[in-house]
C-alpha angles and dihedrals in degrees: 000000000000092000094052092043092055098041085054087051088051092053095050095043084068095062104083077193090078109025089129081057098041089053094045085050093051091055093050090048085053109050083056083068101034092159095099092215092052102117088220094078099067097079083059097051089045090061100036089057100059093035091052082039095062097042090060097249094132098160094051080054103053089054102051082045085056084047095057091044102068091044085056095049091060108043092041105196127143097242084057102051090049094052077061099046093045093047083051088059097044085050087044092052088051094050094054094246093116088163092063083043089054098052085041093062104042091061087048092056086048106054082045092055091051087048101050092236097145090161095056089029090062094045093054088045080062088049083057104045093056084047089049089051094049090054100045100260103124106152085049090052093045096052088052097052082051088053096042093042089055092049088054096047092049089050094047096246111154102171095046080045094056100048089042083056090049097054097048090061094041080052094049088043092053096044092050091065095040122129109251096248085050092068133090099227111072098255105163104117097057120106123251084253092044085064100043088060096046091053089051089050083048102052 
């Protein structure tokens, strides 16, 4: 049905590996519900924006997230304006501006928290977290990948649990060779040795 097949699209949206393809399925996903205000399209728009996001077609994006948009706009519910938001985010990211990205995602984990959605909540927590790295925040990333990994767990959700997973020990490597001003905890009064040590405790 419409809600397997988008659920299908979502997984392999994910997959920067096989955005050509995402983008292709989405189509396909789309011309099965041609009347522009039907509600099922939204799932395919979702998936078409950050595919067409990550493959640098940044134009073709921003018209299927004003698309969703207006679909948003009509039906009003919660689950809806956070797909925006958090399309708005995933177009953001692409564009470089990881501090709007990062705006754009946090309303969209609010309006999921108010709807219950603990599935989607937790994959958008994994959209801010990599917005949190990119802009230095690494404590705050992390917290959000723990959050997100034990979503997944509770619901069962062994992929999502594994790239959560992934990312939380991309996130610790790459904290471990940071430059000390780079780093959250005020480390400035440590030696050079003193460090050293630290990023091999780390690692």
């Amino acid at each position: 049905g419409a809600a397997s097949a988008a659920s299908a699209l979502r997984s392999l949206a994910l997959d920067r590996g096989h955005s050509s393809e995402a983008v292709e399925l989405a189509d396909r996903y789309l011309r099965r519900f041609p009347d522009p205000s039907r509600i099922e399209r939204s799932a395919g728009l979702e998936v078409a924006i950050r595919a067409l996001a990550q493959l640098g077609e940044h134009e073709r994006a921003a018209e299927a997230l004003g698309q969703l948009g207006e679909i948003a706009a009509r039906a009003r519910t919660r689950p809806l304006l956070a797909a925006v938001c958090s399309s708005e985010g995933t177009l953001a990211v692409a564009r470089g501006d990881h501090d709007a990205a990062r705006r754009s995602f946090e309303d969209a984990l609010d309006l999921l928290a108010a709807s219950d959605a603990r599935f989607e909540a937790a994959r958008v927590r994994l959209d801010l977290a990599a917005t949190l790295s990119a802009l230095g925040r690494h404590d705050r990333a992390r917290r959000e990948i723990e959050a997100a990994l034990a979503g997944f767990q509770e619901l069962g959700a062994e992929g999502e649990s594994a790239r959560a997973e992934a990312m939380l020990g991309k996130l610790r490597r790459t904290r471990a060779t940071l430059p000390t001003e780079a780093v959250d905890t005020p480390l400035c009064e440590l030696s050079k040795r003193e460090l050293e040590v630290l990023s091999l405790v780390a690692e």
